[in-house]
C-alpha positions as CSV (number, residue, x, y, z in Angstrom):
1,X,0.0,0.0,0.0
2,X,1.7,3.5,-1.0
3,X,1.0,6.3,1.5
4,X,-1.8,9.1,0.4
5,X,-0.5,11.8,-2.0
6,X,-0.3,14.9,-0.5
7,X,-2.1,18.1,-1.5
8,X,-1.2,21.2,-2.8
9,X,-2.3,24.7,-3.7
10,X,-2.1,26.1,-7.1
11,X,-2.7,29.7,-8.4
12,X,-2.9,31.3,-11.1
13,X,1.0,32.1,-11.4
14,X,3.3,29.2,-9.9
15,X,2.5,25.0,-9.4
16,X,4.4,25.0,-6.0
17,X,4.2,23.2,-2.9
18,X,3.3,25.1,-0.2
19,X,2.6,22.7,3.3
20,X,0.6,24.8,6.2
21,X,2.5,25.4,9.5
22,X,1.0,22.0,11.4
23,X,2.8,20.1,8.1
24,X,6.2,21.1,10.3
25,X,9.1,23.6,9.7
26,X,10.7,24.0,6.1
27,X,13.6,25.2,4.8
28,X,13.8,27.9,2.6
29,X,12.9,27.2,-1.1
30,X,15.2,28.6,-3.6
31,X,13.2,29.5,-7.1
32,X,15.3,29.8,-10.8
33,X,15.1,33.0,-12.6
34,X,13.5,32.5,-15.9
35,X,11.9,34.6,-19.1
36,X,9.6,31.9,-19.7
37,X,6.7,31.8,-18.1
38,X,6.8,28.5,-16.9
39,X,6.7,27.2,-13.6
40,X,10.0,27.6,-11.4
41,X,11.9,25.0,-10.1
42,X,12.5,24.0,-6.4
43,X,14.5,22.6,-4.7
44,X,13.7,19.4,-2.0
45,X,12.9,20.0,0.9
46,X,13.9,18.8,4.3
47,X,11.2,19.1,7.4
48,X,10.6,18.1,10.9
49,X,7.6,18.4,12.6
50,X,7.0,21.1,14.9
51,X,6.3,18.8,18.7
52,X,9.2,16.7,17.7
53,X,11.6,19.2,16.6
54,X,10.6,21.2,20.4
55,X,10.9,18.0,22.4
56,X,14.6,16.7,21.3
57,X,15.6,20.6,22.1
58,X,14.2,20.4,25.2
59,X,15.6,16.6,26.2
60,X,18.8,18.1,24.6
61,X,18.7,21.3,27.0
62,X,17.9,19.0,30.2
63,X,20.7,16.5,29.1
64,X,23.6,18.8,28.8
65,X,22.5,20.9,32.3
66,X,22.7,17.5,34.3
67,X,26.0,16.4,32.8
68,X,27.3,20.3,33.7
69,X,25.8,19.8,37.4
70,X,27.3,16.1,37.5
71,X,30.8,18.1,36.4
72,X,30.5,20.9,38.5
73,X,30.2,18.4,41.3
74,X,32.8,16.1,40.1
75,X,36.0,18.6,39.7
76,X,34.1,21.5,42.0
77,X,32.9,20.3,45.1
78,X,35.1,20.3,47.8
79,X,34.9,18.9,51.7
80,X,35.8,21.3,54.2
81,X,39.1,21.8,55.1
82,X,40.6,21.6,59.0
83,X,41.7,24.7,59.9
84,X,45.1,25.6,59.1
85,X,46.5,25.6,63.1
86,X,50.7,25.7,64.1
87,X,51.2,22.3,66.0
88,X,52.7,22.9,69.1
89,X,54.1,20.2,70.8
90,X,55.8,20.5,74.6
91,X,58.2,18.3,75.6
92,X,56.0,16.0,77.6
93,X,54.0,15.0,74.4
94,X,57.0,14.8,71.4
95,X,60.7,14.4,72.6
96,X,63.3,12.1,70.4
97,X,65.8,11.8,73.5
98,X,69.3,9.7,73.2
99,X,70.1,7.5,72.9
100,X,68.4,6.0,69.6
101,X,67.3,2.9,69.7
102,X,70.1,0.5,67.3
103,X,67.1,-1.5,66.4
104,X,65.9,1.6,64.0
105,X,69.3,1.3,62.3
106,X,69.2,-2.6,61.9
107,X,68.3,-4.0,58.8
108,X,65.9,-6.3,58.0
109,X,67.0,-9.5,56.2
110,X,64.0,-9.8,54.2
111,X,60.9,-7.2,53.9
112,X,58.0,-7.9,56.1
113,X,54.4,-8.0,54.0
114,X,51.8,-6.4,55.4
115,X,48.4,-6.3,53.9
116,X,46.9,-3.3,55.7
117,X,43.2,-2.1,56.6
118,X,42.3,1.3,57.5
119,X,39.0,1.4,59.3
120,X,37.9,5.0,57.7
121,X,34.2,7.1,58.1
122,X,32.6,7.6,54.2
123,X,32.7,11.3,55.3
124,X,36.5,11.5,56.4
125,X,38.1,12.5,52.5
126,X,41.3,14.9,54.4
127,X,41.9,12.0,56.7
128,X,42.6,10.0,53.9
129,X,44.2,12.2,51.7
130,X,46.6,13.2,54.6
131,X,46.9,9.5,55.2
132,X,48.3,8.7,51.5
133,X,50.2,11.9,51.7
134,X,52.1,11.7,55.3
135,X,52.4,7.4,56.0
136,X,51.3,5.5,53.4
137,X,53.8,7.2,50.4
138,X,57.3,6.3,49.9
139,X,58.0,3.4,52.6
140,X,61.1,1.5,51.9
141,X,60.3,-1.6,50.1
142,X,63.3,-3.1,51.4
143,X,61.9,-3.0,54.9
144,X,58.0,-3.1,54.0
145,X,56.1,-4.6,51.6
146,X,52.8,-3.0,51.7
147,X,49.3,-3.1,50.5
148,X,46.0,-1.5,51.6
149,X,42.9,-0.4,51.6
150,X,40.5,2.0,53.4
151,X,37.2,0.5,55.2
152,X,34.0,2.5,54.7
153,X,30.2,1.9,54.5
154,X,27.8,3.3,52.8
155,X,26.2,6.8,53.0
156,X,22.1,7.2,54.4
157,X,19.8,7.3,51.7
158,X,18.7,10.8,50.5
159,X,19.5,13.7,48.7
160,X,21.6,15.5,51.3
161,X,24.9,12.7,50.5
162,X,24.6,13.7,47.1
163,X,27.8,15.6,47.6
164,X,28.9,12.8,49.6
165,X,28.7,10.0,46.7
166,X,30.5,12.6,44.0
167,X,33.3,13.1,46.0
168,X,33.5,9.2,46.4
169,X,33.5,8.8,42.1
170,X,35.9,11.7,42.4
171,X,38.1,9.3,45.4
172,X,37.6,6.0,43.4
173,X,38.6,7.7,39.9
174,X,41.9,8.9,41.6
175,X,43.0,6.8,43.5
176,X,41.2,3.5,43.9
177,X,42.3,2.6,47.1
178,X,38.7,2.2,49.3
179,X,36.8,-0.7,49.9
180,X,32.7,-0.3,50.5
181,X,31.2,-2.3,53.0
182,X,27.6,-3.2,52.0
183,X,26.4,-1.4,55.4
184,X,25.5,1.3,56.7
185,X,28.3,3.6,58.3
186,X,27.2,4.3,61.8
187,X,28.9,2.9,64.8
188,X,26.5,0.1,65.2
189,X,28.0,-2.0,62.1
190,X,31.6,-1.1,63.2
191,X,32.2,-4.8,63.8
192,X,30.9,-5.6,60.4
193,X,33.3,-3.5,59.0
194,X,36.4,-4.7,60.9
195,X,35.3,-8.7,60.0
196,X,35.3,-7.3,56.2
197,X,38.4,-5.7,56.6
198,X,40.0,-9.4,57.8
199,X,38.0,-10.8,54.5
200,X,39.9,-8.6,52.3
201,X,43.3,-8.9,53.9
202,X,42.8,-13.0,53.5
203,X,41.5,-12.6,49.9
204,X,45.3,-14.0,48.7
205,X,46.8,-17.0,49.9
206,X,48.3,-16.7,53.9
207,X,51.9,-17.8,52.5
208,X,51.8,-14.4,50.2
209,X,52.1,-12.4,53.1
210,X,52.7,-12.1,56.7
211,X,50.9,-9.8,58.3
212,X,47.4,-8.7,58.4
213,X,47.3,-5.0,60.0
214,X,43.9,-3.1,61.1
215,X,44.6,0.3,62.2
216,X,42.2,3.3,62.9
217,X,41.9,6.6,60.3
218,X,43.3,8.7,63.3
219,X,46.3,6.5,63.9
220,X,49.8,7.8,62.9
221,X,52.4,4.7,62.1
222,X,56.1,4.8,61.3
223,X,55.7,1.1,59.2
224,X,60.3,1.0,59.0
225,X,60.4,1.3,62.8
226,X,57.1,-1.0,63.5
227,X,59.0,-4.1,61.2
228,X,62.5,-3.2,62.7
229,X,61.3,-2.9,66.0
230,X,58.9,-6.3,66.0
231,X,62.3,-7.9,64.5
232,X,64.5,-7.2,67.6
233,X,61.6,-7.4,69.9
234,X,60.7,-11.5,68.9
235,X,63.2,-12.0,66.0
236,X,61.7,-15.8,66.1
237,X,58.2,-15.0,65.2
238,X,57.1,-16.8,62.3
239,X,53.7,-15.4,61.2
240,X,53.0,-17.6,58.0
241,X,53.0,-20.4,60.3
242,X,52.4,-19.0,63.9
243,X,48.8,-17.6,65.6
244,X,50.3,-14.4,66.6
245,X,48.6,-10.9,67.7
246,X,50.6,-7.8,67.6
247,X,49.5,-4.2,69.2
248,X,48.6,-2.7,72.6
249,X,46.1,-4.9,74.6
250,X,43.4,-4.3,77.2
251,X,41.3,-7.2,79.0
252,X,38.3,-7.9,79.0
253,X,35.7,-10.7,79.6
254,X,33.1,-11.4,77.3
255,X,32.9,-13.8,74.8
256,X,30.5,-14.1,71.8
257,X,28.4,-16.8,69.7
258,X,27.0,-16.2,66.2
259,X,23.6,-15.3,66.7
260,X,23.2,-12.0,64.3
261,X,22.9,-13.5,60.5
262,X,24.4,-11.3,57.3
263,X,22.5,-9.2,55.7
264,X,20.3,-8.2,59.1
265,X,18.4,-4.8,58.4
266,X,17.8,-3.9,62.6
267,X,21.0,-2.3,63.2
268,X,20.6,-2.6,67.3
269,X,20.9,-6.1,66.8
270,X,23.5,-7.7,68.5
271,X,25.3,-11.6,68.8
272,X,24.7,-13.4,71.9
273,X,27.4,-12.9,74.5
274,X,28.5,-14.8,77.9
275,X,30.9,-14.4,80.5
276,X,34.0,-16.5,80.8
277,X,38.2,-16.2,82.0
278,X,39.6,-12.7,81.8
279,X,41.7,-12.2,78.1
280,X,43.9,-9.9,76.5
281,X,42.5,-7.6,73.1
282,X,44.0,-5.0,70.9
283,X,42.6,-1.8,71.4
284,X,41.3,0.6,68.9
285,X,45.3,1.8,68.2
286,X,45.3,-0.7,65.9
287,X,47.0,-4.7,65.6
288,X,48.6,-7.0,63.6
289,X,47.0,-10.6,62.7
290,X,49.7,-12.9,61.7
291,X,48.7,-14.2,58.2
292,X,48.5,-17.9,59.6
293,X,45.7,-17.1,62.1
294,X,43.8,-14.7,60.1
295,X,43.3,-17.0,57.4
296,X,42.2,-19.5,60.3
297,X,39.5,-16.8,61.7
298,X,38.2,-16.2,58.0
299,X,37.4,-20.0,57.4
300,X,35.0,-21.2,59.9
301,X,31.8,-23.1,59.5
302,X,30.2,-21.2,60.7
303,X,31.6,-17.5,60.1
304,X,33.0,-16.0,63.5
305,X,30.3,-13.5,65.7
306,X,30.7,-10.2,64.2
307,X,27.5,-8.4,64.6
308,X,28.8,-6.5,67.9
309,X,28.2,-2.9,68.9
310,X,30.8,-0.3,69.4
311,X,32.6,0.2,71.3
312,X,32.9,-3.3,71.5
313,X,34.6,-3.8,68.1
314,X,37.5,-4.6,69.0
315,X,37.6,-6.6,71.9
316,X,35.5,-8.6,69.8
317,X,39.5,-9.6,67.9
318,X,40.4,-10.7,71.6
319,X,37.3,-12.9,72.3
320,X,37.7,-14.9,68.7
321,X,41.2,-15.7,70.2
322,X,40.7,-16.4,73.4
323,X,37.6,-18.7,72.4
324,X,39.4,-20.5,69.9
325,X,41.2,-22.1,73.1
326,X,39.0,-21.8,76.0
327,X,35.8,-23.0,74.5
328,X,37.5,-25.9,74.5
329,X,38.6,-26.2,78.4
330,X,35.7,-28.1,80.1
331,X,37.2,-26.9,83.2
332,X,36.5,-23.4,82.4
333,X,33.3,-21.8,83.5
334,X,31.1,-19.6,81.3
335,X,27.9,-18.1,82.2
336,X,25.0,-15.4,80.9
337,X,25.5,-11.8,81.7
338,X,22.7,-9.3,83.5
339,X,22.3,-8.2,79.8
340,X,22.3,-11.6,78.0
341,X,20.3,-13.4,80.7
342,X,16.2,-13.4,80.3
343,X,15.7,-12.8,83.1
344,X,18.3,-13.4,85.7
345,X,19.7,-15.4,87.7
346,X,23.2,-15.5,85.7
347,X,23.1,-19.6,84.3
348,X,26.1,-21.6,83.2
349,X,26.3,-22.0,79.7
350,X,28.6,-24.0,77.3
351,X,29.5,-22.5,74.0
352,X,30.2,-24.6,71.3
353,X,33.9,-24.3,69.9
354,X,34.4,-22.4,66.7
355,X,36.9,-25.2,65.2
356,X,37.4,-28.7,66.4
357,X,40.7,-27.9,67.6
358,X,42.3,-25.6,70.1
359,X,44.0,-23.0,68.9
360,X,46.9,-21.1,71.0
361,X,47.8,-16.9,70.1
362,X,51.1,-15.4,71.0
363,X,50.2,-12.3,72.2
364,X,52.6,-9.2,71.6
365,X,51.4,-6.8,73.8
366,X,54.1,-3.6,72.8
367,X,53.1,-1.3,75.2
368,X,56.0,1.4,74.1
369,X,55.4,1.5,70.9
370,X,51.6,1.2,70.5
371,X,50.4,4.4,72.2
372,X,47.4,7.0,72.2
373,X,49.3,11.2,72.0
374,X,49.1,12.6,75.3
375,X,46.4,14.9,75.9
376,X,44.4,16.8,78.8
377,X,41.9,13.6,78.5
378,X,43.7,11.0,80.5
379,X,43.2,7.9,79.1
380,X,45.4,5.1,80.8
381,X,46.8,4.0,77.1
382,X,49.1,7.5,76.3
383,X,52.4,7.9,76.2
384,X,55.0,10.6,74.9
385,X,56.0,10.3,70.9
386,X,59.7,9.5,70.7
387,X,61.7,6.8,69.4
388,X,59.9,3.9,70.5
389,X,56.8,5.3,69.0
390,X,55.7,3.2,65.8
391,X,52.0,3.3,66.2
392,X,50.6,6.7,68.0
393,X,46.7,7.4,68.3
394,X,44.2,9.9,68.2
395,X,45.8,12.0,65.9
396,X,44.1,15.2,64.4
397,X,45.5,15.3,60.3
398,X,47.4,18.3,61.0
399,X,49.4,16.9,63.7
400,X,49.7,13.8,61.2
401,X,51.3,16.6,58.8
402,X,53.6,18.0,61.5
403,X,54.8,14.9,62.7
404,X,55.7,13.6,59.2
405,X,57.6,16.4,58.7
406,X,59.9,15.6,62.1
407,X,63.6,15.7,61.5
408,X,64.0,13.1,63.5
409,X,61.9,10.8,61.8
410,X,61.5,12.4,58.3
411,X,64.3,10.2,56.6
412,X,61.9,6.9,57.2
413,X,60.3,7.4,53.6
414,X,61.7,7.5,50.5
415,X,61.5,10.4,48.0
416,X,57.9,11.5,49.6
417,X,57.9,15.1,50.9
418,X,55.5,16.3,53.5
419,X,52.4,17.7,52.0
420,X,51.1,20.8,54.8
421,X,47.6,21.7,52.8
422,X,45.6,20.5,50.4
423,X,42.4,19.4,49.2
424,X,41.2,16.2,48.4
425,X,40.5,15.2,44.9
């Protein structure tokens, strides 16, 4: 079937097509001179109808705004900035004294590999740029073999982290070096974060690497001086084949069973705890899983408890080690807590080991060089930076700055200089 012909008007002069506005837009026609008097000659013409022609301007116009915002907010937007404040340090907080240690000056015979974690807030951008810029660039590869990642979750729903989630394709695009928990970054799912963190560090096989490191986003660490001074402290530790805990340890009582599943949208939620034998944990400083046991803690049927609230995060390290052996010890007595019993009386309870075999940690509790920076909060766990510092705590980014930029100290990295100011990409 052909389609209808289409009209035209005639008069009494030319034999023209002539469409009427709703027939669309034309081009101009152009007409050839002529003495005759017989009809001029047109060219074709091209046309679009009118609604069409207005609505792919339109999408066109809405198109190119949103990829100007979406630029705008890629290479624009910036995160506030801490305020540019002179670091001053008295002697009772920073002092390199002599004699220095011979340790620092001893090298190793083989690098140690550490596969690092850095336990990071989705809104902290300076504390990781001043991170990358101040501890993580330019350590010796003859000393330290190192690769990380920063720990985050994800930003609330809504339109006010909009901001928030372009800076993070601006972080990504850079520098690719953060890892995204699939929860929600609030201190409830803190645990959650630090059992991922373990996941990713045993991702590669436990004889690629030694050491698996979780440290805080406000922890400053001198990684020469930690392997050199973990070398001359116990120069027979073998962490490929050893259970072996490294960092600055509290006690603390409770242990945990798996009660929380993944995936679980209440965020109060919480794994079912009990009381048992006092044992040692690394505190928020940061510590070092030797590759043997972390690859141990990754694989059990079922996965470890890790659905525990801050602040109990941490000590939640101590109780998988200390459970790992005791759970095992009928002599041992456990029992519900005021908070885990339904009602009380406190009953004896008897948790079911996580592996069919005891397993026994070597704990390196270095209480010199794992250290939070003295301040007028007395905390128990401070201590003045000096030589024996290799791990140092609650650390604002601009006293991260200022103490990369020690004399002292400064001559740890390679061919890095001390970046003072500037914003994150």
């Amino acid at each position: 079937m052909y389609p209808p012909k289409s009209h035209t008007r005639r008069n009494s002069s030319t034999s023209s097509t002539s469409p009427s506005l709703e027939d669309g837009i034309h081009l101009p026609q152009y007409h050839t001179r002529s003495n005759s008097s017989s009809t001029p000659r047109a060219f074709k013409t091209f046309s679009l109808p009118l609604p069409r022609l207005l609505n792919r301007r339109i999408l066109l116009f809405l198109v190119a705004l949103f990829f100007i915002y979406i630029l705008r907010a890629f290479y624009s937007s910036e995160p506030p900035l801490d305020p540019e404040v002179p670091v001053s340090w008295g002697s009772d907080i920073i002092s390199f004294d002599a004699p220095r240690p011979a340790y620092l000056d001893t090298s190793l015979p083989e690098p140690m590999v550490i596969r690092l974690a850095i336990i990071s807030h989705i809104f902290e951008f300076e504390r990781r740029q001043v991170l990358r810029d101040t501890v993580l660039k330019g350590i010796p590869s003859a000393d330290v073999k190192l690769e990380y990642k920063f720990i985050i979750g994800l930003a609330k729903e809504g339109t006010a982290n909009l901001t928030t989630r372009y800076q993070r394709a601006k972080e990504d695009w850079f520098y690719g070096d953060v890892l995204t928990m699939k929860v929600t970054d609030i201190p409830e799912r803190l645990s959650e974060k630090r059992y991922g963190a373990l996941k990713w560090a045993d991702s590669v096989l436990h004889s690629e690497y030694d050491y698996s490191m979780t440290m805080d986003s406000d922890t400053f660490c001198r990684f020469r001086a930690l392997a050199r001074r973990l070398k001359h402290l116990k120069p027979m530790l073998d962490p490929r084949s050893e259970s072996i805990l490294v960092g600055r340890m509290g006690d603390h009582v409770t242990y945990f069973e798996n009660t929380v599943p993944d995936g679980n949208v209440n965020e109060k939620d919480e794994d079912y705890y009990v009381r048992g034998p006092w044992y040692p944990y690394p505190l928020g400083i940061g510590y070092m899983l030797s590759s043997n046991i972390t690859n141990t803690l990754m694989n059990t049927d079922p996965p470890l408890p890790h659905h525990v609230i801050y602040p109990s995060d941490d000590v939640m390290i101590g109780s998988w080690l200390a459970g790992l052996k005791n759970f095992h010890d009928p002599t041992i007595k456990f029992e519900t807590t005021e908070r885990s019993s339904s009602p009380p009386p406190l009953t004896p309870v008897h948790p079911k080991p996580y592996l069919p075999y005891p397993v026994d940690t070597e704990i390196v509790d270095d209480v010199k060089g794992w250290h939070d920076i003295k301040s007028p909060r007395e905390s128990g766990t401070e201590g003045k930076i000096g030589w024996e510092t290799v791990c140092v705590h609650r650390m604002k980014a601009r006293e991260m700055r200022a103490l990369r930029g020690r004399e002292e100290i400064s001559g740890e990295w390679e061919g890095a200089s001390v970046v003072k100011k500037q914003q994150v990409y």
